[in-house]
MARZALO-195749 format. One line per field, with one value per residue (C-alpha): residue number from 1; residue in one letter; x, y, z. Coordinates in pm, whole numbers, plus 50000, padded with zeros to 5 digits. Example, Ala and Ser with C-alpha at 12.3 -4.5 7.8 and 13.67 -1.06 7.14 Angstrom:
<sites>
num 1/2
residuo A/S
east 51230/51367
north 49550/49894
up 50780/50714
</sites>
This chain:
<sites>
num 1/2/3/4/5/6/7/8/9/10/11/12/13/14/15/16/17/18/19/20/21/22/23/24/25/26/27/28/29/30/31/32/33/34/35/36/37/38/39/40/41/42/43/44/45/46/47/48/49/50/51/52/53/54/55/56/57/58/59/60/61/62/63/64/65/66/67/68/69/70/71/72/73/74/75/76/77/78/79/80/81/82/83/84/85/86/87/88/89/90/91/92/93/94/95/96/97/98/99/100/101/102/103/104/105/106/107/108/109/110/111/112/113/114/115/116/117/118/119/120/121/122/123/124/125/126/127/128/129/130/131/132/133/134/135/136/137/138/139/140/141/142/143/144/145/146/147/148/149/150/151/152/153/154/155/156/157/158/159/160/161/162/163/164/165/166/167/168/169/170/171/172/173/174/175/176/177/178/179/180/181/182/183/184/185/186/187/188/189/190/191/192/193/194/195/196/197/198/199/200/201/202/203/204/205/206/207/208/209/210/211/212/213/214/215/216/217/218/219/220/221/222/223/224/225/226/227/228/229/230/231/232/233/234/235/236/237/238/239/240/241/242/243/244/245/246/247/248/249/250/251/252/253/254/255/256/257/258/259/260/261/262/263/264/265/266/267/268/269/270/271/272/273/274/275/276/277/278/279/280/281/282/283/284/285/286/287/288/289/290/291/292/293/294/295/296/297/298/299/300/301/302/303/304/305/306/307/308/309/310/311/312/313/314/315/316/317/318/319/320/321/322/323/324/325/326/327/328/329/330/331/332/333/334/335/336/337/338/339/340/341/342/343/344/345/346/347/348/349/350/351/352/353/354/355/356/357/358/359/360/361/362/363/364/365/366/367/368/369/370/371/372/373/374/375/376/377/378/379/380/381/382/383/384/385/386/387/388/389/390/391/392/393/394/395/396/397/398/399/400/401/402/403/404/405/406/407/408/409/410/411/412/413/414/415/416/417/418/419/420/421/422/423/424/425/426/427/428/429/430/431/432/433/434/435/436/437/438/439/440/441/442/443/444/445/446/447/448/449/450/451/452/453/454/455/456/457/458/459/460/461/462/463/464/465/466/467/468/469/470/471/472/473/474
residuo X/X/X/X/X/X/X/X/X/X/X/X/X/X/X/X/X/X/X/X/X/X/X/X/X/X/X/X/X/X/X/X/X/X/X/X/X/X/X/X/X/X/X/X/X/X/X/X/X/X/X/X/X/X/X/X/X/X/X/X/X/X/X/X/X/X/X/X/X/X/X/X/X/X/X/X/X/X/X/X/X/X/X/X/X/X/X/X/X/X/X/X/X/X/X/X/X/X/X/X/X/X/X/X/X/X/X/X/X/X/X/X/X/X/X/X/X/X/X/X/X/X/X/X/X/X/X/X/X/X/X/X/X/X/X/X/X/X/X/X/X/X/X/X/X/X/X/X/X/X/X/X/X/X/X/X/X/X/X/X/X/X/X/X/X/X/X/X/X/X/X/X/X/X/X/X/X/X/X/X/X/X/X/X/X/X/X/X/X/X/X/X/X/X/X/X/X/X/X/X/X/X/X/X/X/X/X/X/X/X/X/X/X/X/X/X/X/X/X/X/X/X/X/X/X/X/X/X/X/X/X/X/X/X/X/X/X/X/X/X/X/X/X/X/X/X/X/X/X/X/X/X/X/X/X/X/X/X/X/X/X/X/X/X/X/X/X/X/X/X/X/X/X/X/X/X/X/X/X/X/X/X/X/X/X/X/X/X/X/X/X/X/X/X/X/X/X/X/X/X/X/X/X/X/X/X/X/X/X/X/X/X/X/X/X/X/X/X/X/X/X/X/X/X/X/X/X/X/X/X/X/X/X/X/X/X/X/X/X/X/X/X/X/X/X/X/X/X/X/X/X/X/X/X/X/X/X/X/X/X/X/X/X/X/X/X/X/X/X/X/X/X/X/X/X/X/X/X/X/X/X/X/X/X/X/X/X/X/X/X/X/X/X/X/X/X/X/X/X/X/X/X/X/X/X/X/X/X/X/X/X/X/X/X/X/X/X/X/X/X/X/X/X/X/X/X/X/X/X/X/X/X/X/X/X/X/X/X/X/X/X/X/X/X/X/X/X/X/X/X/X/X/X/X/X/X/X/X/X/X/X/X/X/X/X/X/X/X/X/X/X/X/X/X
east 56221/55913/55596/55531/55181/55333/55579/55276/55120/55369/55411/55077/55051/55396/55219/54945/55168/55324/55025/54928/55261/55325/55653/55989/56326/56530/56904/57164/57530/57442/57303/57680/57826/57625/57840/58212/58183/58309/58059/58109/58337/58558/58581/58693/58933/59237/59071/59030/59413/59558/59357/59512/59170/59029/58714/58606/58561/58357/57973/57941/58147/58042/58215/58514/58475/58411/58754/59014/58809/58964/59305/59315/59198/58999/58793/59017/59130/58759/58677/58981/58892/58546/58728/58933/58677/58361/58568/58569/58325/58162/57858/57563/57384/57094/56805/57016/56896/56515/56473/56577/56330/56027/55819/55987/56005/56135/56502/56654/56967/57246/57541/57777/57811/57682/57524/57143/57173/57402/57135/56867/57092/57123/56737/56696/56564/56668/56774/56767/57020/57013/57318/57317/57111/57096/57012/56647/56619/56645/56436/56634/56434/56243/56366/56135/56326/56468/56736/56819/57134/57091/57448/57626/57787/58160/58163/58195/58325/58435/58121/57996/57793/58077/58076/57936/57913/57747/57513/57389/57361/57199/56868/56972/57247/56973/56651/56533/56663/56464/56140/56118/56175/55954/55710/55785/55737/55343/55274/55437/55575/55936/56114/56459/56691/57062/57023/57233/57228/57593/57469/57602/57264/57020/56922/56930/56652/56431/56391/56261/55956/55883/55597/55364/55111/54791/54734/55086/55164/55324/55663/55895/56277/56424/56704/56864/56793/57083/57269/57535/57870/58144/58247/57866/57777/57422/57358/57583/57361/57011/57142/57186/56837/56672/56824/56679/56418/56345/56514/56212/55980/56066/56076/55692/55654/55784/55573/55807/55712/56048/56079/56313/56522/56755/57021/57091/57023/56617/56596/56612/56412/56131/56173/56168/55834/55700/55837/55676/55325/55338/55409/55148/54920/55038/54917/55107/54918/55067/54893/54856/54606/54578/54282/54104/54056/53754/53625/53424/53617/53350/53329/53754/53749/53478/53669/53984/53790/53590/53933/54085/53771/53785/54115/54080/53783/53994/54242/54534/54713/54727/55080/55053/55299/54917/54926/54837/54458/54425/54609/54291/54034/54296/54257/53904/53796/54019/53932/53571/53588/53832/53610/53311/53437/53748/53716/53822/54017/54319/54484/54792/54598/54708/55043/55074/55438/55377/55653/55862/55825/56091/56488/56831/56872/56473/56495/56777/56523/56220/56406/56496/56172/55997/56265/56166/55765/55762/55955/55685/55444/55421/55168/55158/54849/54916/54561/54617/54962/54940/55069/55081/55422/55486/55042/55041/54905/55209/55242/55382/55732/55758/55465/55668/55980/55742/55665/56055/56130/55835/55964/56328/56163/55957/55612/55310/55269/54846/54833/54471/54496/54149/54261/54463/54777/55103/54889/54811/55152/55255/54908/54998/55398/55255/55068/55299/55506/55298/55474/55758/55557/55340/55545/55392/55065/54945/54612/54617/54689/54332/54205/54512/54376/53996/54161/54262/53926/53846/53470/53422/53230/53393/53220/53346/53699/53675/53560/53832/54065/53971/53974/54328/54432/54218/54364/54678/54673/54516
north 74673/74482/74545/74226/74220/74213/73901/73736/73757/73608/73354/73213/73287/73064/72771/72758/72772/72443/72269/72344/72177/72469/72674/72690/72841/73011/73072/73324/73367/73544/73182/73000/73263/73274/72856/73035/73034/73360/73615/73706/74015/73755/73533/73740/73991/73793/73793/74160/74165/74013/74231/74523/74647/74670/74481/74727/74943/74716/74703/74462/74138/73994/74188/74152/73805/73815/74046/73767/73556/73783/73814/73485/73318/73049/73006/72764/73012/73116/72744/72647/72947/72773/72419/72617/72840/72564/72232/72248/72128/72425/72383/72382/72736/72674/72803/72548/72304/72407/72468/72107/71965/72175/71995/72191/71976/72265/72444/72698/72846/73022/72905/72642/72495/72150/72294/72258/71878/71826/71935/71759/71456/71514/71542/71161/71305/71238/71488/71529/71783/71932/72142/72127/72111/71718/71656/71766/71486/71210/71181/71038/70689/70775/71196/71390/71723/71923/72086/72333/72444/72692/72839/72485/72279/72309/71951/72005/72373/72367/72409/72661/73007/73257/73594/73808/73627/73300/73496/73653/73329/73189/73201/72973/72752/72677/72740/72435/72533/72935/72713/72535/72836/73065/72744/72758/73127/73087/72787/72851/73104/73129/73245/73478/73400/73587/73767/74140/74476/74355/73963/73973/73709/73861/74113/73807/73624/73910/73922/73622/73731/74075/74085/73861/74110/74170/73755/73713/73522/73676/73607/73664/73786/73840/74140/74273/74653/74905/74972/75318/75228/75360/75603/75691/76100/76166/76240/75893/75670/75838/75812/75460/75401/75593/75370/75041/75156/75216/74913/74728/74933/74806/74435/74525/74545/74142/74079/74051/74123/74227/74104/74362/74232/74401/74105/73817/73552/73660/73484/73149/73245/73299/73013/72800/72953/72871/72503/72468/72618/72402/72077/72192/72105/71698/71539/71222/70928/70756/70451/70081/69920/69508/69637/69947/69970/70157/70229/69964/69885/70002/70310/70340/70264/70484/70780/70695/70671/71034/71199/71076/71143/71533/71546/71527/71759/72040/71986/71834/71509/71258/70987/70688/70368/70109/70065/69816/69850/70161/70169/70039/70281/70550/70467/70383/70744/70925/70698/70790/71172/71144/70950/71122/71367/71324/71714/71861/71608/71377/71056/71236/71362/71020/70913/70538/70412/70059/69957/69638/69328/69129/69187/69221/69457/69559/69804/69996/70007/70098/70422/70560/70464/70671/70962/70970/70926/71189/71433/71434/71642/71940/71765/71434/71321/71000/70723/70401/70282/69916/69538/69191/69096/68747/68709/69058/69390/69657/70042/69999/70135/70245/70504/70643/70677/70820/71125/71181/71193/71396/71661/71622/71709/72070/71875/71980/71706/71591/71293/71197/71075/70989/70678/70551/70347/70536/70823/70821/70834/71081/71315/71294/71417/71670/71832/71853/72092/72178/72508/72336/72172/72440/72783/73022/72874/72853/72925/72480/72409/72372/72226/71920/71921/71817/71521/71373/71367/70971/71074/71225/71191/71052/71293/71571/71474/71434/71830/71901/71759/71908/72215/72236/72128/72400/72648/72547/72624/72951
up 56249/56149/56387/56602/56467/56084/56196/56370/56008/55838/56059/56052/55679/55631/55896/55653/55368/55509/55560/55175/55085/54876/55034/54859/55014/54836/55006/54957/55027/55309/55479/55388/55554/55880/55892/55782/55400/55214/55061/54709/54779/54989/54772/54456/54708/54604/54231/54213/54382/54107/53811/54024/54173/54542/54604/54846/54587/54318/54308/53959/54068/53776/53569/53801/53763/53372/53413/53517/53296/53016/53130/53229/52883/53095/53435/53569/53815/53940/53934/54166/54385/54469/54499/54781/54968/54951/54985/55365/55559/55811/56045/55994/56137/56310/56022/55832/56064/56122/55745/55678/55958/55818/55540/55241/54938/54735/54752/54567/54614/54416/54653/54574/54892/55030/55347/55237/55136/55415/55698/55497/55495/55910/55953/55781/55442/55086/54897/54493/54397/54050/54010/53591/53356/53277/53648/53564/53347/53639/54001/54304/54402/54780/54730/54975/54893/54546/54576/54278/54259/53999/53988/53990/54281/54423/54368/53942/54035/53614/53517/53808/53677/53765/53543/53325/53032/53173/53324/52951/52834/53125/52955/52672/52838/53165/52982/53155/53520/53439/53303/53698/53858/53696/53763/54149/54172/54038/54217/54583/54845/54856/55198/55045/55317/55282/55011/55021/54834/54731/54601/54277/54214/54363/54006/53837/54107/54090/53746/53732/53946/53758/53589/53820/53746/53987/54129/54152/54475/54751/54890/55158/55246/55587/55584/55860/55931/55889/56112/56202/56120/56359/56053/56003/56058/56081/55724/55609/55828/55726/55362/55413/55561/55302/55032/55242/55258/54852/54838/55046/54861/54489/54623/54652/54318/54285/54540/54780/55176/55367/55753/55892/56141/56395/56447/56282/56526/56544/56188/56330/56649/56374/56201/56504/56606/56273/56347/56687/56576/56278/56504/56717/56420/56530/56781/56898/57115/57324/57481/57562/57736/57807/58078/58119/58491/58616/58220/58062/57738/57490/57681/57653/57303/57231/57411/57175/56844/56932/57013/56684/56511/56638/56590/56213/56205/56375/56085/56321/56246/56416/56482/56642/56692/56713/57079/57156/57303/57157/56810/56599/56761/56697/56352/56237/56448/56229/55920/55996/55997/55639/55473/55532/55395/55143/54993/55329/55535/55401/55466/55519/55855/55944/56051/56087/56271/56399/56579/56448/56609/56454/56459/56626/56948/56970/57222/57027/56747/56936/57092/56756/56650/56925/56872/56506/56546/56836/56636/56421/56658/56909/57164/57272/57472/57727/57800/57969/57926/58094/57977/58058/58187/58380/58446/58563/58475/58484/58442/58076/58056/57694/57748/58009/57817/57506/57767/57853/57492/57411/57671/57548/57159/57413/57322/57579/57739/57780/58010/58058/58422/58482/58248/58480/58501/58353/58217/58604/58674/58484/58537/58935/58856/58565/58839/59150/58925/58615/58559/58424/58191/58057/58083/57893/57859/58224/58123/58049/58420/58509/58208/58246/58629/58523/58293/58628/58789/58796/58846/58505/58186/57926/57692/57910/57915/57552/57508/57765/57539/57223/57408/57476/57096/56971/57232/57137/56787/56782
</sites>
């Protein structure tokens, strides 16, 4: 298995990676059939039946493919064989799902499935699929993701890359589709994910990637350790690690890094690490303030337009819905630190969701609004949070429900209490039971304890703040 130390690498090598907008995924069969979908040796068992073979016994299923191709005259038979396996609908598996919420703009895969652009489709994104060759022609209006389907799409299953011949030609017949990839491979850091000894594609992948020489960019592939088969002697099983581990060993020379895992299921337990440590790069404020109590408003403004202002400078981002009180010093602080200096920071540091004012069934809208804007981030830091309703000054409800949500999403929760009102509120039931809140990272009890004290510096409870982002993301 890989050393902890080695996946702690990778992981924040991948985070950064992410922030760079320059990671690709690139999915195997073995991903379709973590959700129920046949592997290759499945899927041609009946095709290897009928040509009088076992399958069990076959190492080039492309030629076993290309070999009913020949009997057969025609690939109508290979073609309906996909229509049947990949027609179904399956679920999605959970790296599925945390792949399509990461910030990957780039997909690869050789599958002919619908599973990729179905969990993009479930996360709110908009996919562009190119499954042939005219597709790269044309650009999906509002896309935020590619998806190349390099081996063609069950839904035009005729024209699916199936055997041995198509994949000689490949190089003339999807010159276009080998051009973007080899493109891809310079420019960004592809994640293999299900890719076998036994994926009849995989030769095919790698060879695109020989030859990087010394610069070439480094890239990744999960694969699942061997393991002793019940029919294993000694000498069987150590045969079969030696040959893994050669195998590992030449993906080095593609510049691929292997993550050796011992089940399965720890694939998407590192992905979903790299999710949470790459939300905990956001930083979502919630806040409203008519009033601001005890502060004198320059001072409270002052306090939100410093926060935003570090927040930039210690490369996090920043999403807020304008609260309002708050919303504009939110942005001119983080405004002030980008355009000082443009080189280092972006606008994109900046997430901007005002909420609608206007329209049918408002506080349907607003909750899917906050569900979507929270999403966004992996802390979510609480000031104020009053309003005028009926003359009066009121706890504002909507800052509360942002702090359910952002538990629901596993944010950490920051409420500055010393602001009073709901941040007050929910500082005083943080605290009665702040375990719950911050498992794993009790060493942010105290520091959330001195954000309550009413007495303090502004200035101090700004460093205490900054502080705990900084903390967090190390």
């Amino acid at each position: 298995m890989t050393p902890k130390h080695e996946v702690e690498a990778f992981i924040k090598s991948f985070v950064s990676d992410l922030e760079e907008d320059s990671v690709a995924i690139f999915a195997g069969a073995g991903m379709s059939k973590a959700s129920g979908y046949v592997d290759w040796p499945e899927l041609l068992r009946d095709i290897a039946a009928e040509l009088g073979l076992r399958v069990e016994l076959e190492h080039d299923l492309i030629s076993l493919a290309q070999f009913h191709v020949n009997q057969r005259k025609t690939s109508d038979g290979l073609a309906k064989k996909i229509l049947q396996e990949f027609s179904e609908q399956a679920e999605l598996s959970d790296v599925h799902k945390v792949i399509a919420r990461l910030p990957i703009k780039t997909y690869w895969t050789t599958n002919y499935d619908t599973l990729i652009e179905d969990a993009l489709r479930q996360a709110d994104r908009v996919a562009d699929i190119k499954s042939d060759v005219d597709d790269l022609s044309t650009i999906r209006p509002k896309r935020d993701a590619v998806v190349y389907k390099m081996h063609g799409d069950v839904r035009s299953s005729g024209k699916a890359v199936l055997y041995k011949k198509q994949y000689e030609t490949y190089y003339k017949t999807h010159e276009r589709f080998v051009t973007a990839l080899s493109g891809d491979l310079v420019s960004k850091t592809f994640l293999f994910i299900g890719f076998s000894f036994t994926d009849p594609n995989l030769d095919y992948v790698l060879s695109r990637l020989h030859g990087g020489g010394a610069g070439k960019k480094t890239h990744y592939c999960f694969m699942k350790a061997i393991a002793r088969d019940d029919k294993d002697d000694d000498e069987a099983f150590r045969y079969k690690q030696r040959k893994q581990e050669l195998r590992i060993d030449d993906l080095k020379r593609f510049g691929i890094q292997t993550l050796l895992v011992g089940e399965y299921d720890q694939i998407p337990q590192i992905l979903l690490e790299v999710e949470k440590r790459f939300l905990k790069k956001t930083i979502f404020v919630s806040g409203s303030a008519e009033e601001y109590g005890t502060w004198d408003r320059n001072a409270a403004l002052g306090f939100v337009h410093s926060l935003a202002e570090d927040c930039i400078k210690a490369n996090l981002r920043i999403v807020n819905g304008f609260g309002w009180g708050i919303g504009s010093s939110v942005i001119n602080g983080a405004l002030k630190a980008i355009y000082a200096n443009p080189l280092k920071y972006s606008e994109d540091q900046l997430i901007l969701r005002p909420f609608p004012q206007h329209g049918d069934n408002m506080q349907a809208l607003w909750e899917e609004y906050r569900q979507r804007m929270i999403s966004l981030a992996g802390i979510a830091i609480f000031m104020f949070g009053n309003k005028l309703q009926d003359g009066k000054i009121v706890p504002a409800g909507g800052v509360r429900r942002e702090f359910e949500i952002a538990i629901e999403h596993g944010l950490v929760p920051i409420p500055v209490g010393a602001t009073g009102y709901m941040a007050r509120e929910l500082w005083v039931e943080v605290m009665k039971d702040p375990k719950k809140y911050y498992s794993g990272i009790e060493w942010i009890i105290p520091l959330v304890e001195e954000l309550g004290k009413e007495s303090a510096d502004p200035s101090e409870l700004l460093k205490t703040v900054v502080k705990i982002f900084k903390q967090l993301n190390k």
